[in-house]
C-alpha positions in Angstrom: 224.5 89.1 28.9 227.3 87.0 30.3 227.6 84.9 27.0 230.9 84.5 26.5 231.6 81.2 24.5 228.8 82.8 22.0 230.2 85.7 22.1 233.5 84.7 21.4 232.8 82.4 18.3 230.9 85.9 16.9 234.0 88.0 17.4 236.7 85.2 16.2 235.0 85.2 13.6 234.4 88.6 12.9 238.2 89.1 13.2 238.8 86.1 10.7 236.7 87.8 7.9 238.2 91.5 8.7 242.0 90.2 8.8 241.3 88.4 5.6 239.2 91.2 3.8 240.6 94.4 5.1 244.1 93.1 6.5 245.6 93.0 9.8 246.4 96.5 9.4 242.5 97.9 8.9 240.9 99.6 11.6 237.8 97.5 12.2 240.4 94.0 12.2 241.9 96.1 15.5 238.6 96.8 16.8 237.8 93.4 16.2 241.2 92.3 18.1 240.6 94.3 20.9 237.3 92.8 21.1 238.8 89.4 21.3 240.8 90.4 23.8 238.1 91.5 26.2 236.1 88.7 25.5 238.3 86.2 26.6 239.4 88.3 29.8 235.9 87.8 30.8 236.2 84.1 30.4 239.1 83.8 32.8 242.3 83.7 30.0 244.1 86.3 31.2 247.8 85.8 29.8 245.8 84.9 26.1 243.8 87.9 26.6 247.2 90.2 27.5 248.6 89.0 24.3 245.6 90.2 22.5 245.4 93.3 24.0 249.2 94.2 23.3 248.8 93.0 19.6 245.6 95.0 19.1 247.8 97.9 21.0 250.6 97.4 18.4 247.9 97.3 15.7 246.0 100.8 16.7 249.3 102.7 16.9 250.6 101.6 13.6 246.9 102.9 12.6 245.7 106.1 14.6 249.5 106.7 16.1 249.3 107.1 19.8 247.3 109.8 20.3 244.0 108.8 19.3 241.1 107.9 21.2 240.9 104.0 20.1 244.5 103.8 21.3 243.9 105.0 24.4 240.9 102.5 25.2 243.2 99.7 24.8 246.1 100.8 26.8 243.3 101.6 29.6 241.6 98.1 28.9 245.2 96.7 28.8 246.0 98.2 32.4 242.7 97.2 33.6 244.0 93.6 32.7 247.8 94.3 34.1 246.1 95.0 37.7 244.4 92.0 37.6 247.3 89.9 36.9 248.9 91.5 40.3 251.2 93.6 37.9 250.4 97.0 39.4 254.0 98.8 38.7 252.9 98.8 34.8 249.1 99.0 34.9 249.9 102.3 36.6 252.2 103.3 34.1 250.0 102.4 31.7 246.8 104.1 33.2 248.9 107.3 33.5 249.4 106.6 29.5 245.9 106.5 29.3 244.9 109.7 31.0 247.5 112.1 29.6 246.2 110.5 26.0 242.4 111.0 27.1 243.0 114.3 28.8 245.4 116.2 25.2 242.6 114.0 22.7 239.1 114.0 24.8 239.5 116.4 27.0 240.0 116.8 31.1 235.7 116.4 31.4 235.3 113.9 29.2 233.8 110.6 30.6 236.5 108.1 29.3 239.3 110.4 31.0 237.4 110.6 34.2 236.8 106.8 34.3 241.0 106.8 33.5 241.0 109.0 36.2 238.9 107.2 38.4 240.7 103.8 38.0 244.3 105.2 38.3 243.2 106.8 41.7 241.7 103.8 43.0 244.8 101.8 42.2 247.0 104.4 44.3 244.6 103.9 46.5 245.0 99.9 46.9 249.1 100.5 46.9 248.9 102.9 49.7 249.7 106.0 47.6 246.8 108.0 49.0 248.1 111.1 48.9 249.1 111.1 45.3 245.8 109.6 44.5 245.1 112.9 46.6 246.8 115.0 44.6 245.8 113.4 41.5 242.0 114.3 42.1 242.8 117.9 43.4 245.0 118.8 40.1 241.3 117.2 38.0 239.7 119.0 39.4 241.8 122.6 39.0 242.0 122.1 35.5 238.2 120.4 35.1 236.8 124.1 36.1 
């Protein structure tokens, strides 16, 4: 809704009651982290929001490990971030993470690792790499059959 001073007081403190109940090492207090993270992207803080999103990374490895599914939502969500900050060398590198996480956990069909998919092309795309955004989409859609 757009919200996003409200929304932000809900998920501080829903992070605030999870870190102290459950600990900074409990799955929801990461959600809740990555949450924070999102929500103050929205509102413009984009170095704060970075921060967030690498500590709720940290967090959700130490966790799930790297290859889970909540892992791979904030290294996408983190290189979603990266290219908005102009830093497209590592949100590539981190959107290729993304996808080869997505693609061995979700499988190649699944719609988070086709919206990976998607957002890694397009950002070839943007830095002139259009054939191996190209090539990309032709070797999805070998193995997507």
């Amino acid at each position: 809704m757009g919200e996003y001073p409200a929304a932000q007081v809900a998920i501080d403190r829903a992070y605030s009651i999870y870190e102290k109940v459950l600990g900074p090492e409990h799955h929801y207090t990461a959600a809740a982290l990555h949450n924070r993270a999102f929500v103050i992207e929205s509102t413009g803080d984009l170095a704060k929001a970075r921060e967030l999103y690498e500590a709720a990374l940290s967090a959700r490895e130490k966790i799930f490990g790297h290859e889970h599914p909540e892992t791979a939502t904030t290294i996408h969500n983190l290189a979603v971030l990266l290219r908005t900050q102009g830093n497209l060398a590592v949100s590539r590198m981190r959107y290729e993470d993304a996808l080869e996480v997505r693609k061995r956990v979700l499988g190649i069909k699944h719609p988070d690792t086709v919206a990976t998919l998607i957002d890694l092309v397009d950002l070839l795309e943007a830095q002139g790499y259009g054939a191996d955004a190209r090539s990309l989409i032709e070797l999805w859609k070998s193995q997507a059959v």
